[in-house]
N, CA and C atoms of all chains as a GROMACS GRO file, in nm:
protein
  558
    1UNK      N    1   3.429 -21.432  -5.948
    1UNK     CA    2   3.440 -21.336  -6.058
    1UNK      C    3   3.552 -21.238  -6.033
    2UNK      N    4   3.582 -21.145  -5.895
    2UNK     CA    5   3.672 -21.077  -5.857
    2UNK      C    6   3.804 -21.170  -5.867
    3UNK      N    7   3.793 -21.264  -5.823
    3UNK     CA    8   3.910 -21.338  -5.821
    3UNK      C    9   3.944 -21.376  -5.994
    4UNK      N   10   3.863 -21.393  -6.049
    4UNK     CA   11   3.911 -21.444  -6.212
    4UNK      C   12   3.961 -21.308  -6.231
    5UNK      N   13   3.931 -21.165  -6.203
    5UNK     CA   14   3.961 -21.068  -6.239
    5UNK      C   15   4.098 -21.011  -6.202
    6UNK      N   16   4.112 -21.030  -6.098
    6UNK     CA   17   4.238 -20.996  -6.063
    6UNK      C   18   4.373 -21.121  -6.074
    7UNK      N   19   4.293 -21.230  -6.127
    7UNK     CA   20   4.447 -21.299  -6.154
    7UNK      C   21   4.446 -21.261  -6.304
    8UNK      N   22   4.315 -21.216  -6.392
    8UNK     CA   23   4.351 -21.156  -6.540
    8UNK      C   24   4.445 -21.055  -6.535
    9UNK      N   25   4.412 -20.962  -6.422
    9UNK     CA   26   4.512 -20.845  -6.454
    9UNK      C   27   4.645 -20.866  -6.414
   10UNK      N   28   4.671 -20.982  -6.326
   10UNK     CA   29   4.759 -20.991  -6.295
   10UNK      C   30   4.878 -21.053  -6.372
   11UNK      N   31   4.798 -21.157  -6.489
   11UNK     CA   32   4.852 -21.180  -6.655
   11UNK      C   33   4.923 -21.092  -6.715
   12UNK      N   34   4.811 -20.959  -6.746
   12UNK     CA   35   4.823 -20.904  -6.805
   12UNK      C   36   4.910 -20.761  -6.771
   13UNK      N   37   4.919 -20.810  -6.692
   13UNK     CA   38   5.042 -20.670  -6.591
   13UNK      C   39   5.172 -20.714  -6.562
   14UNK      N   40   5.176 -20.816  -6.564
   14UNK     CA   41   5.254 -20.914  -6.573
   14UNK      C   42   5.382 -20.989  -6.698
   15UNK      N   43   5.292 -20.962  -6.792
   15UNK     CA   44   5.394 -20.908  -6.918
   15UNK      C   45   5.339 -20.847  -6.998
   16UNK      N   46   5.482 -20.754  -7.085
   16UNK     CA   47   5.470 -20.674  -7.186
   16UNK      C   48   5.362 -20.716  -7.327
   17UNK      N   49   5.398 -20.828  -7.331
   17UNK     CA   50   5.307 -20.867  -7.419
   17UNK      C   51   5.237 -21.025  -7.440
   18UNK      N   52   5.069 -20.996  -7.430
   18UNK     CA   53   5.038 -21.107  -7.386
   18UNK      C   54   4.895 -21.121  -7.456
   19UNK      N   55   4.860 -21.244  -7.512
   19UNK     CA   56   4.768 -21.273  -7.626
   19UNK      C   57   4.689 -21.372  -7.569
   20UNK      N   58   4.565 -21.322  -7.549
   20UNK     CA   59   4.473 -21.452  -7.461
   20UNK      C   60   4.406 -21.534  -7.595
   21UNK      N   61   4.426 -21.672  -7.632
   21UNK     CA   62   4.392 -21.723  -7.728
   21UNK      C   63   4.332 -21.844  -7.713
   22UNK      N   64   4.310 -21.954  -7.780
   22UNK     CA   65   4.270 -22.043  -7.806
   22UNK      C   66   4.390 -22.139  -7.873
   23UNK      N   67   4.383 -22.209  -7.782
   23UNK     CA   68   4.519 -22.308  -7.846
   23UNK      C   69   4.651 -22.260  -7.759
   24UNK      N   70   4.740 -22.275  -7.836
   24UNK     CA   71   4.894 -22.249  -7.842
   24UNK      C   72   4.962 -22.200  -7.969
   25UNK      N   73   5.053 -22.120  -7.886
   25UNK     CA   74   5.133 -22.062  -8.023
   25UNK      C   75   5.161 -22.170  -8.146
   26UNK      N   76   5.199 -22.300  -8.097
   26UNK     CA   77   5.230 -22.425  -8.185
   26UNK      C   78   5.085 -22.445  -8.232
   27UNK      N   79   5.028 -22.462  -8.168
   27UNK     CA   80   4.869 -22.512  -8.234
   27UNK      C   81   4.781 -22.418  -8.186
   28UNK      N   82   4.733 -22.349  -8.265
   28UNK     CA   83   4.651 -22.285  -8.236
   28UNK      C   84   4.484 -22.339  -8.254
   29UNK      N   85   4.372 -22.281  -8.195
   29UNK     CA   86   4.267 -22.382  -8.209
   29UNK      C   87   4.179 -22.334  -8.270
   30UNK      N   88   4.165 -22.181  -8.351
   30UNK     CA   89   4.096 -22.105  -8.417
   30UNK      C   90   4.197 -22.060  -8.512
   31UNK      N   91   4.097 -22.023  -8.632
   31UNK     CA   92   4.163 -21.923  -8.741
   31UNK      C   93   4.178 -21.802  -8.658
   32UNK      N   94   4.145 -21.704  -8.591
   32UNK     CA   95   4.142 -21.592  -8.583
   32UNK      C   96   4.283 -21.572  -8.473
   33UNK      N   97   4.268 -21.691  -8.356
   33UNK     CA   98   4.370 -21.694  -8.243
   33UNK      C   99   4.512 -21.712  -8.358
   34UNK      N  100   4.471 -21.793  -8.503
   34UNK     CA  101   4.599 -21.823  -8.565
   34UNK      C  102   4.672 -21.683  -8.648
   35UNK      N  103   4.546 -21.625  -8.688
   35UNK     CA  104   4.614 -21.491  -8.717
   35UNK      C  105   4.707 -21.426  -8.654
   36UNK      N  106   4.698 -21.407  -8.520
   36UNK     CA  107   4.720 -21.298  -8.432
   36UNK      C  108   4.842 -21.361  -8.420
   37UNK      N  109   4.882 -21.525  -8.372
   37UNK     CA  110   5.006 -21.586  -8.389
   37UNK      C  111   5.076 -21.530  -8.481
   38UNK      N  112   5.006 -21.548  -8.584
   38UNK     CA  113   5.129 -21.501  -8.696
   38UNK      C  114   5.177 -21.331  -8.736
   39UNK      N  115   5.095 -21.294  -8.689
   39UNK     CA  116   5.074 -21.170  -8.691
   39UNK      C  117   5.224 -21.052  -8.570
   40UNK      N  118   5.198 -21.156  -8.435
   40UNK     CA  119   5.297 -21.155  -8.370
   40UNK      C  120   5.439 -21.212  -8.382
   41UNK      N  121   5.484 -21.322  -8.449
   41UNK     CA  122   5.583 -21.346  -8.503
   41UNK      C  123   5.618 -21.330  -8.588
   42UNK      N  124   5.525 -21.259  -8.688
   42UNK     CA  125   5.579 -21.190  -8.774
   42UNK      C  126   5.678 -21.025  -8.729
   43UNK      N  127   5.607 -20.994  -8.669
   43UNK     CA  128   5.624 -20.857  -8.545
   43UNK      C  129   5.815 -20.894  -8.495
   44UNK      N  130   5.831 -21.040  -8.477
   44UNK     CA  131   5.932 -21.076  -8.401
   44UNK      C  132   5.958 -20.992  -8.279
   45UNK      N  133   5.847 -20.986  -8.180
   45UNK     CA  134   5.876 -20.980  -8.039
   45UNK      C  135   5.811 -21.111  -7.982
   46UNK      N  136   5.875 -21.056  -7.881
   46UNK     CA  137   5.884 -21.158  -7.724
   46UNK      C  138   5.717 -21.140  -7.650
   47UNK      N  139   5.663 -21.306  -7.665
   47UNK     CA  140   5.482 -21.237  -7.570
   47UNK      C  141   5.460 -21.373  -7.503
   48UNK      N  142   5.379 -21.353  -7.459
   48UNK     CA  143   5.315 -21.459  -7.380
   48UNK      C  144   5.203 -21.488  -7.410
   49UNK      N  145   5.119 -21.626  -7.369
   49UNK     CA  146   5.032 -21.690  -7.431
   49UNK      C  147   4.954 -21.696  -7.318
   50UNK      N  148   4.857 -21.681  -7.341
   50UNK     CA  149   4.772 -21.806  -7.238
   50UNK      C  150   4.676 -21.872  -7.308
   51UNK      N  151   4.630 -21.987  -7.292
   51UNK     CA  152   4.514 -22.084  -7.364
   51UNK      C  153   4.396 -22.084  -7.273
   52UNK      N  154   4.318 -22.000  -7.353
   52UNK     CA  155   4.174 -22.025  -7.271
   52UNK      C  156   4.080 -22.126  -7.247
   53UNK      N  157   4.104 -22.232  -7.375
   53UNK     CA  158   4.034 -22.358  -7.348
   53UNK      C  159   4.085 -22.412  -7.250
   54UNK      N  160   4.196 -22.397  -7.187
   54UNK     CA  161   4.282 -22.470  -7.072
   54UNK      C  162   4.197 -22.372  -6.931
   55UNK      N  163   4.156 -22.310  -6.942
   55UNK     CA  164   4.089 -22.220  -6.836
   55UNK      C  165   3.954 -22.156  -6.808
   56UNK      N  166   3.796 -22.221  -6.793
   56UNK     CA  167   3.696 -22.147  -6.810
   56UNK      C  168   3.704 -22.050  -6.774
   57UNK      N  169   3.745 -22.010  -6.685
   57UNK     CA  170   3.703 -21.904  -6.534
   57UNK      C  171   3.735 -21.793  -6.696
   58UNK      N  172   3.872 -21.813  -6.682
   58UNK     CA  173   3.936 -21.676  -6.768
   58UNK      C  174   3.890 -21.680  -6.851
   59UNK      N  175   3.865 -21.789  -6.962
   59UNK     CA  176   3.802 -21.755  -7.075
   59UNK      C  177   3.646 -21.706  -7.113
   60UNK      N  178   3.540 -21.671  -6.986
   60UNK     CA  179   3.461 -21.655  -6.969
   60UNK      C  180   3.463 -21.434  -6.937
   61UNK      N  181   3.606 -21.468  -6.821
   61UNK     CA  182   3.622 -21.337  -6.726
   61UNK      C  183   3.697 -21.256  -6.841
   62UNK      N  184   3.749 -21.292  -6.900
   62UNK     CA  185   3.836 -21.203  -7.019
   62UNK      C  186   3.739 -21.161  -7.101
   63UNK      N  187   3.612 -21.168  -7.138
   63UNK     CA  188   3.547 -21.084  -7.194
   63UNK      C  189   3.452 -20.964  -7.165
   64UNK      N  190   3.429 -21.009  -7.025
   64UNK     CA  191   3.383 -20.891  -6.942
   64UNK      C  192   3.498 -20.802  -6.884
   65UNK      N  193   3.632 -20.866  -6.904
   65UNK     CA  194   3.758 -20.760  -6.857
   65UNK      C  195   3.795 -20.650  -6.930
   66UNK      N  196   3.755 -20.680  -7.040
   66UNK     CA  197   3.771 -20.580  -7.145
   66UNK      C  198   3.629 -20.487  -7.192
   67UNK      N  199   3.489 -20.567  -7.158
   67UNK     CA  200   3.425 -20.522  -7.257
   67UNK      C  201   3.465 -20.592  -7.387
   68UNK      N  202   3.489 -20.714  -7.375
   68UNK     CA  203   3.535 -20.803  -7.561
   68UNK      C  204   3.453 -20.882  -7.568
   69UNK      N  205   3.355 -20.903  -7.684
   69UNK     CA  206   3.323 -21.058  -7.692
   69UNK      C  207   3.423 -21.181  -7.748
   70UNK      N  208   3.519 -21.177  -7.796
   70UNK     CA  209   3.532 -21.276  -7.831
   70UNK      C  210   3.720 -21.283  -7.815
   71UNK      N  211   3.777 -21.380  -7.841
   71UNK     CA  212   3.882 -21.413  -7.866
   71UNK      C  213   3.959 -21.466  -7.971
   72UNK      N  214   4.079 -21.469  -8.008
   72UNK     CA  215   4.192 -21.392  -7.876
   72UNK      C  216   4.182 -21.245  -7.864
   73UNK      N  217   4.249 -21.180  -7.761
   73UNK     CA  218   4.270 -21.068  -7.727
   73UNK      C  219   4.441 -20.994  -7.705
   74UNK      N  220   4.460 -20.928  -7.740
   74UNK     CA  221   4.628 -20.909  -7.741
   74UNK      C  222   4.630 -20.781  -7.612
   75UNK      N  223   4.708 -20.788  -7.520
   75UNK     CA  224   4.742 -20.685  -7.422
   75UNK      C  225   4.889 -20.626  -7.406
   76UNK      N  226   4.924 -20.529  -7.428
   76UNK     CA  227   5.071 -20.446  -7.457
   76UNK      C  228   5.086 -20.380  -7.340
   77UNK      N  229   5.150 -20.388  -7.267
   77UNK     CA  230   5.244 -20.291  -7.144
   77UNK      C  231   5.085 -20.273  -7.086
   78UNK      N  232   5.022 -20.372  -7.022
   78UNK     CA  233   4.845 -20.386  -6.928
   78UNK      C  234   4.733 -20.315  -7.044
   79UNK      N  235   4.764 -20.310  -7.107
   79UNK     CA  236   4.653 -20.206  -7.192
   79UNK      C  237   4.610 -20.317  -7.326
   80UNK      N  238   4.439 -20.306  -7.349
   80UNK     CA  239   4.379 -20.369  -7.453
   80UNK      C  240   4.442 -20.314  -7.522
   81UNK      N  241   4.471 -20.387  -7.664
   81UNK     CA  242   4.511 -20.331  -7.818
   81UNK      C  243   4.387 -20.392  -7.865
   82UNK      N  244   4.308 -20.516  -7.877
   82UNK     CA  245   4.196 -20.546  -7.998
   82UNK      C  246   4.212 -20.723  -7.987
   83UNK      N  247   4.124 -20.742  -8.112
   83UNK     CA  248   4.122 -20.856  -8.120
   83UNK      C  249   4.217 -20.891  -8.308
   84UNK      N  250   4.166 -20.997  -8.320
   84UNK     CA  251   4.250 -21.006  -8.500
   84UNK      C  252   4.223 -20.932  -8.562
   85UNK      N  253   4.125 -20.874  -8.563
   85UNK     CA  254   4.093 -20.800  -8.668
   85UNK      C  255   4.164 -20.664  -8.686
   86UNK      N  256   4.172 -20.589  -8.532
   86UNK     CA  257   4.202 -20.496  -8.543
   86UNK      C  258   4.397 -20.489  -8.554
   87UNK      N  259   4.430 -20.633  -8.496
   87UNK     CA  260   4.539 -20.636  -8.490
   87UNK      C  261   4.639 -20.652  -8.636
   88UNK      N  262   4.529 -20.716  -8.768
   88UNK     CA  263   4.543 -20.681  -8.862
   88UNK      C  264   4.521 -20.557  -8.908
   89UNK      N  265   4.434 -20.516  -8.922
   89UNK     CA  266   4.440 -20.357  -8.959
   89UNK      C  267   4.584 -20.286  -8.877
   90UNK      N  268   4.616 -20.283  -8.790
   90UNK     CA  269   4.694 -20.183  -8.726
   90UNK      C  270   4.824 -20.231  -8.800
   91UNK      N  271   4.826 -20.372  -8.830
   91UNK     CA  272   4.984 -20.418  -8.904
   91UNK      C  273   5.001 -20.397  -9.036
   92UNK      N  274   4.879 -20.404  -9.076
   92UNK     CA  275   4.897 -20.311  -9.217
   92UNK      C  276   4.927 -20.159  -9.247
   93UNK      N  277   4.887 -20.122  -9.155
   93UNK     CA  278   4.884 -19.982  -9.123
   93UNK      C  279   5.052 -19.925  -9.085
   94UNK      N  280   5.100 -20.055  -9.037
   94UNK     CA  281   5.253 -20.006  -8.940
   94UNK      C  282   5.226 -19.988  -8.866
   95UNK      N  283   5.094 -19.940  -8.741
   95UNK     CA  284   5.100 -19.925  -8.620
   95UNK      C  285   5.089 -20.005  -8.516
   96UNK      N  286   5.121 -20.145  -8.563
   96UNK     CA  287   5.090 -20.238  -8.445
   96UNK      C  288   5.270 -20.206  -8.419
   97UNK      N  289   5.360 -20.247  -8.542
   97UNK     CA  290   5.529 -20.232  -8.492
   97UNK      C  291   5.560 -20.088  -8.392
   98UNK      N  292   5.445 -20.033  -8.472
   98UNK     CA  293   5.524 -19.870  -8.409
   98UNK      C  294   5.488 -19.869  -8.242
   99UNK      N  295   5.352 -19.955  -8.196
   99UNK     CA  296   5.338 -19.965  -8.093
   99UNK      C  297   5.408 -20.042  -8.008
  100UNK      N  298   5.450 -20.103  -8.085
  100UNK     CA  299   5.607 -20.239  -8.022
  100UNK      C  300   5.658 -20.169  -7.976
  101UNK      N  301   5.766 -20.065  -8.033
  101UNK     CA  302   5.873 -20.015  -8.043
  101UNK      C  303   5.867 -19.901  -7.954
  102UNK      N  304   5.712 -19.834  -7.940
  102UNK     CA  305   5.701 -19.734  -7.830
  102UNK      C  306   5.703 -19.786  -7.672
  103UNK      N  307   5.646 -19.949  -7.668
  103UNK     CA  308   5.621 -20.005  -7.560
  103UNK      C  309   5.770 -20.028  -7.548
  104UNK      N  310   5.843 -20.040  -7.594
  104UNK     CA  311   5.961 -20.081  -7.599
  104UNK      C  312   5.988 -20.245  -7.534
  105UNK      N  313   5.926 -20.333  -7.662
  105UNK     CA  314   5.903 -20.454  -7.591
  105UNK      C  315   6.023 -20.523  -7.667
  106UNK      N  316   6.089 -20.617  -7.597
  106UNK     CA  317   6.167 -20.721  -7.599
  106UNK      C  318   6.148 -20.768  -7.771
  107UNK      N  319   6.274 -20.836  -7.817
  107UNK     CA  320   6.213 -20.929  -7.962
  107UNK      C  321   6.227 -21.057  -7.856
  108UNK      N  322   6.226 -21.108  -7.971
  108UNK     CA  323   6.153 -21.218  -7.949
  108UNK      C  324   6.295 -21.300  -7.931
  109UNK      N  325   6.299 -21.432  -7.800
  109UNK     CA  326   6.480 -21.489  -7.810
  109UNK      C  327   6.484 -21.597  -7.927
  110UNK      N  328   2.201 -22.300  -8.553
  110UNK     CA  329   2.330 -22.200  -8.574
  110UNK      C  330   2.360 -22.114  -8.654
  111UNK      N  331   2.415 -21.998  -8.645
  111UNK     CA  332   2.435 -21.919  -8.701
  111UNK      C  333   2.292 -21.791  -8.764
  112UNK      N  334   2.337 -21.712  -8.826
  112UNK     CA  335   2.301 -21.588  -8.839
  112UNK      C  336   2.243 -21.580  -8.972
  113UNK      N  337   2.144 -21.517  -9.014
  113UNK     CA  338   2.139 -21.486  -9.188
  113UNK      C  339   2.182 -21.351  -9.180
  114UNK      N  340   2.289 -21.354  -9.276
  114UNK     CA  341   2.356 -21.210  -9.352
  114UNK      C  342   2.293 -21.063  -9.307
  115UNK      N  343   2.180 -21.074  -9.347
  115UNK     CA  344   2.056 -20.973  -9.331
  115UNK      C  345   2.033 -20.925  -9.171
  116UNK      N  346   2.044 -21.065  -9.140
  116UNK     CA  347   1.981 -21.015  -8.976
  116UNK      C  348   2.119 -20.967  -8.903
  117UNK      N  349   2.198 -20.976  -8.964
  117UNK     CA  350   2.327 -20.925  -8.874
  117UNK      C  351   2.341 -20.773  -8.945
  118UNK      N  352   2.318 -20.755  -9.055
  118UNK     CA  353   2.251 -20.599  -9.086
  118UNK      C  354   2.197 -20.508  -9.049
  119UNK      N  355   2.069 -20.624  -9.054
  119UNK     CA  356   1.932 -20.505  -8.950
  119UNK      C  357   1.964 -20.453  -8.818
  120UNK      N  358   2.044 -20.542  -8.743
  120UNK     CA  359   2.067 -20.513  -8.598
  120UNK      C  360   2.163 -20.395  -8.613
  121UNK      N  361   2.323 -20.416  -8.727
  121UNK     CA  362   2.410 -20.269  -8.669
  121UNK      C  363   2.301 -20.181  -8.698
  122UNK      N  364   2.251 -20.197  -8.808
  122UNK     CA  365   2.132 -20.098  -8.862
  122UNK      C  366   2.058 -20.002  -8.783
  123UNK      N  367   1.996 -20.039  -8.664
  123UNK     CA  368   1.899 -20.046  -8.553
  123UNK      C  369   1.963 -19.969  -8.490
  124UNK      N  370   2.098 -20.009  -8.428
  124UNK     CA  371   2.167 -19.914  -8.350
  124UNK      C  372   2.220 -19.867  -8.421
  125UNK      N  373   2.263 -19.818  -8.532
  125UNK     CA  374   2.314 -19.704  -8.623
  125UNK      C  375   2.269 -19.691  -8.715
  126UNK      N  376   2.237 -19.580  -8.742
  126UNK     CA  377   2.071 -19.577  -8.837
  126UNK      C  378   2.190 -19.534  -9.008
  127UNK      N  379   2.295 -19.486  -8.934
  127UNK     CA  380   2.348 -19.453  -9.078
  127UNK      C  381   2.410 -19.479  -9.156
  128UNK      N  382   2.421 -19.660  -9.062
  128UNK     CA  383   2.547 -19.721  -9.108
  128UNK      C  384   2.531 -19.792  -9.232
  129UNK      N  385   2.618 -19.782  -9.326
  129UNK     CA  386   2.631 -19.840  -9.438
  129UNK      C  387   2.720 -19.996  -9.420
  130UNK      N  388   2.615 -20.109  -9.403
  130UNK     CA  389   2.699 -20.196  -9.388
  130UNK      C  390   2.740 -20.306  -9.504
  131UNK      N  391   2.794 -20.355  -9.505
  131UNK     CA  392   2.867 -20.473  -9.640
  131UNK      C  393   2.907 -20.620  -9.554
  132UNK      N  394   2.804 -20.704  -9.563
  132UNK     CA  395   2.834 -20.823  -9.531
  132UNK      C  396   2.874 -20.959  -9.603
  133UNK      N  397   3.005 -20.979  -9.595
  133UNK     CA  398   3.036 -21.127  -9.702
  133UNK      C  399   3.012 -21.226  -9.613
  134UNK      N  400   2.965 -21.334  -9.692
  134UNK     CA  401   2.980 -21.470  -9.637
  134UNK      C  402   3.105 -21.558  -9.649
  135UNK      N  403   3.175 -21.568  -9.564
  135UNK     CA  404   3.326 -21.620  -9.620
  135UNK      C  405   3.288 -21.721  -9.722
  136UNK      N  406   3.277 -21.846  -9.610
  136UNK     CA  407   3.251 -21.961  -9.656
  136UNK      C  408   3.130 -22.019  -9.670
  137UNK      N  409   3.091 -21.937  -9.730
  137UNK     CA  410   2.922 -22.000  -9.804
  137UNK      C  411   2.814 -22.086  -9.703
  138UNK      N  412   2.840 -22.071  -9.616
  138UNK     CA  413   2.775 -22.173  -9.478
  138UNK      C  414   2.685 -22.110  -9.399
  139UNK      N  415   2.694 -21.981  -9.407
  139UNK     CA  416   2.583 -21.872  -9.319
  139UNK      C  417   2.687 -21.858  -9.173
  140UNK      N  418   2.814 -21.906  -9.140
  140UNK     CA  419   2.800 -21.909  -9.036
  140UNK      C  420   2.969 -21.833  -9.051
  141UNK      N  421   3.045 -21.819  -9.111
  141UNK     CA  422   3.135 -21.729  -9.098
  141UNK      C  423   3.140 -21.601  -9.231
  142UNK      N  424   3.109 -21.478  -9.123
  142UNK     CA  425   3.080 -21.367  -9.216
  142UNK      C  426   3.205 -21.255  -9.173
  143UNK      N  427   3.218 -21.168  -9.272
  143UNK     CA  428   3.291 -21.040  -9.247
  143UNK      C  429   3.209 -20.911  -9.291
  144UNK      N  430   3.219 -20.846  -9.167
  144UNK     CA  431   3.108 -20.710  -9.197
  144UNK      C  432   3.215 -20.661  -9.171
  145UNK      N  433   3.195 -20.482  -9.302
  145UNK     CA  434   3.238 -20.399  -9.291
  145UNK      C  435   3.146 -20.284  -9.273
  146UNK      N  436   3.144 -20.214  -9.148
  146UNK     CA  437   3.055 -20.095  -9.151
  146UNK      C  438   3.145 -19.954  -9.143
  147UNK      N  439   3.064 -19.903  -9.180
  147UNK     CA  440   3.080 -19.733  -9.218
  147UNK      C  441   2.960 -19.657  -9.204
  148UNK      N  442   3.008 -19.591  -9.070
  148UNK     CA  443   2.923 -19.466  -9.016
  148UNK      C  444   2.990 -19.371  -8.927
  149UNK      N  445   2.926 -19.242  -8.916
  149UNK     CA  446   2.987 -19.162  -8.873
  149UNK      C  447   3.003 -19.165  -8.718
  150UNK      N  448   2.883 -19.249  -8.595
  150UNK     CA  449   2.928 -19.238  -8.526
  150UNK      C  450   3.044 -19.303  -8.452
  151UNK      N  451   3.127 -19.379  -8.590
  151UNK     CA  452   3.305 -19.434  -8.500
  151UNK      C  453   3.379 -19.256  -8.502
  152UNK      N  454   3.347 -19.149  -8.538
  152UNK     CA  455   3.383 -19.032  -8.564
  152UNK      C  456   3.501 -19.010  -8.394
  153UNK      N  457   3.557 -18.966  -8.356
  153UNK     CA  458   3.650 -18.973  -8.234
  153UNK      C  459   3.700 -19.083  -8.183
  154UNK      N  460   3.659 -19.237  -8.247
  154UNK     CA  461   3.658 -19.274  -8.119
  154UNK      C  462   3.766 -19.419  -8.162
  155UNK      N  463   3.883 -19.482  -8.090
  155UNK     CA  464   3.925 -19.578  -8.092
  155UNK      C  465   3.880 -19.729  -8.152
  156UNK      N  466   3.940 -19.755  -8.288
  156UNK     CA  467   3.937 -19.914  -8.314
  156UNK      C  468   3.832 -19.960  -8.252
  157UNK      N  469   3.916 -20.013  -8.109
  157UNK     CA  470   3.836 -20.096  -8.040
  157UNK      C  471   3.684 -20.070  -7.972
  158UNK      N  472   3.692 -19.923  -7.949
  158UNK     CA  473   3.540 -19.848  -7.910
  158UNK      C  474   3.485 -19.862  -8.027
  159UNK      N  475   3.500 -19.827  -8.133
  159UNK     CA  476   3.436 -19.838  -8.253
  159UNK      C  477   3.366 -20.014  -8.290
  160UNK      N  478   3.446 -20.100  -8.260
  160UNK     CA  479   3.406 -20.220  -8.256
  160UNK      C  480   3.306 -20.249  -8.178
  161UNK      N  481   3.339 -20.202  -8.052
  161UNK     CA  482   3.261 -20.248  -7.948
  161UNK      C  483   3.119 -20.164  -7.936
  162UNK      N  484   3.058 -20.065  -8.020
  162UNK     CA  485   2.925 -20.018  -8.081
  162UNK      C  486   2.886 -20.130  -8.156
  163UNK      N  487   2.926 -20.174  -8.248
  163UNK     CA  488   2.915 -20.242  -8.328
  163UNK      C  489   2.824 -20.426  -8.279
  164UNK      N  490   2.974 -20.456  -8.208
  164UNK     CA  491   2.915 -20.571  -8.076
  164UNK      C  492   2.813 -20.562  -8.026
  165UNK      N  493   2.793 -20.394  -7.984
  165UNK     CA  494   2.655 -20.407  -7.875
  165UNK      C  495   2.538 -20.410  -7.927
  166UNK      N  496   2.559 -20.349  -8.028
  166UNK     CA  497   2.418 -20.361  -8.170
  166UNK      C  498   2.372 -20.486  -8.207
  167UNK      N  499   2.488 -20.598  -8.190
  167UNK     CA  500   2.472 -20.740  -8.219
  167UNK      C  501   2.425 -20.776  -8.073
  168UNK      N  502   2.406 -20.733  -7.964
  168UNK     CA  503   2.336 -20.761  -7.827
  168UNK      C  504   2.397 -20.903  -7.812
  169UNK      N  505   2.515 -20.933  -7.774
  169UNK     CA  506   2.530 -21.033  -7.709
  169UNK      C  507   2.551 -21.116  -7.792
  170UNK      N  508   2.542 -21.123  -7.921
  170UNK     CA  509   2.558 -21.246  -8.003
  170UNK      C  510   2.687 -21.280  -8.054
  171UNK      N  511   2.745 -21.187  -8.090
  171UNK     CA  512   2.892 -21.182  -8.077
  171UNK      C  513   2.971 -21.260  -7.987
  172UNK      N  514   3.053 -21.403  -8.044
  172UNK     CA  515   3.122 -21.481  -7.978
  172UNK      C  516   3.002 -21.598  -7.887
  173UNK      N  517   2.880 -21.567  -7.957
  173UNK     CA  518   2.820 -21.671  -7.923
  173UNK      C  519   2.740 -21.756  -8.056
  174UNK      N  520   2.638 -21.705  -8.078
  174UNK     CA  521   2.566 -21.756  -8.210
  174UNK      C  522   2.663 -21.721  -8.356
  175UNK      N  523   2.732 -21.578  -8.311
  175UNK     CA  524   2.824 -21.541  -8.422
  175UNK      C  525   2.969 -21.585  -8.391
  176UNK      N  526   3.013 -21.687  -8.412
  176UNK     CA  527   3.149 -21.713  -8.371
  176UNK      C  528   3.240 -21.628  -8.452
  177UNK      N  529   3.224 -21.670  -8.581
  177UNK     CA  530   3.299 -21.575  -8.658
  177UNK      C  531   3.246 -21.468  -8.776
  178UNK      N  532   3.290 -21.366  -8.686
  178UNK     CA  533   3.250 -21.245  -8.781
  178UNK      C  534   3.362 -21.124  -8.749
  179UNK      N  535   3.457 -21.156  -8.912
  179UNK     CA  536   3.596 -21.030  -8.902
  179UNK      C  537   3.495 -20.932  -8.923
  180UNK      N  538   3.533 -20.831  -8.853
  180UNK     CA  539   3.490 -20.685  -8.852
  180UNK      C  540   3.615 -20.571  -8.908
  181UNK      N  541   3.541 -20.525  -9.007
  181UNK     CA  542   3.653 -20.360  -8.994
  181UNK      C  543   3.539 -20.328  -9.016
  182UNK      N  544   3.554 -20.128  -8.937
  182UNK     CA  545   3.473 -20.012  -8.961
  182UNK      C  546   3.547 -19.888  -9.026
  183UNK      N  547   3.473 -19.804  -9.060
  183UNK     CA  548   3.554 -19.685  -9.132
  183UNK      C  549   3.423 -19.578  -9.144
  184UNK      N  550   3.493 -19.445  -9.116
  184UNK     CA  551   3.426 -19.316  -9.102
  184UNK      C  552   3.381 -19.317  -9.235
  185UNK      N  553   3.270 -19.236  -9.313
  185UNK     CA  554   3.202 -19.201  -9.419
  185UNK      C  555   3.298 -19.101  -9.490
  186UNK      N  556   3.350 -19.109  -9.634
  186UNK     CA  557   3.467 -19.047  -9.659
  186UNK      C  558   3.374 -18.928  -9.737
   0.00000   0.00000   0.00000
């Protein structure tokens, strides 16, 4: 469990921006993991993926890492932002970009 | 599988006695819903804290029996 934990943070500390999902950015394996895809390229920055079906340990340890039940999960400069839902709300809002732009994250190459 | 509408009610209900909740059924199946609750105790507190009251009221069911359930909350205007 310590060990699933510290290679999560080590993901997630690891880059600026990073979306624990289901699937792949190309295929995603949920509606909700597909939101957040699009949601982020719409954003046009630069993130990283990881696929949890490719990983129990994590996809089990990532919800007790946060306190989340469910997935995907989006992480900005080591810090939770939410899941789709909230990651919609905040892009409607403008504050998911404005949080881009404060993290000062990469676009996307 | 899955949840009836109601019983995913009663529970934020339980743990928030004041919450005014609104549950759709997306897709007519019982098994993907979107609740919107509104109560005062998200009052201070972050999105995601605010969610995660919400979760705990659902005790665990969240991302298990409830796979999908979009959530937004909002303070009592």
């Amino acid at each position: 469990m310590s060990d699933t934990n510290s290679r999560i943070a080590e993901i997630v500390n690891g880059n600026d921006v990073v979306l624990f999902m289901k699937g792949t950015p190309l295929f995603p394996q949920c509606g909700f993991s597909s939101r957040a895809i699009a949601i982020l390229d719409h954003l046009g920055v630069d993130y990283a993926s990881v696929d949890v079906l490719q990983d129990m340990e994590i996809r089990q340890g990532i919800k007790a890492f946060s306190d989340w039940p469910t997935i995907p999960q989006l992480y900005v400069k080591g810090e939770f932002v939410g899941g789709s839902d909230i990651m919609m709300e905040m892009f409607e809002a403008g504050e998911l970009q404005q949080l881009m732009t404060e993290a000062e994250v990469k676009p996307a190459a | 599988m899955g949840m009836a509408a109601d019983d995913i009610a009663a529970m934020i209900k339980a743990a928030l006695p004041d919450a005014e909740v609104t549950i759709t059924d997306l897709a007519g199946d019982g098994d993907h819903y979107a609740a919107h609750v509104v109560s005062a105790a998200f009052a201070g507190k972050s999105r995601v804290a605010q969610h995660q009251l919400v979760y705990r009221a659902l005790g665990g069911r969240m991302g298990g029996e409830l796979h999908a359930l979009q959530l937004t909350t909002a303070l009592p205007t």
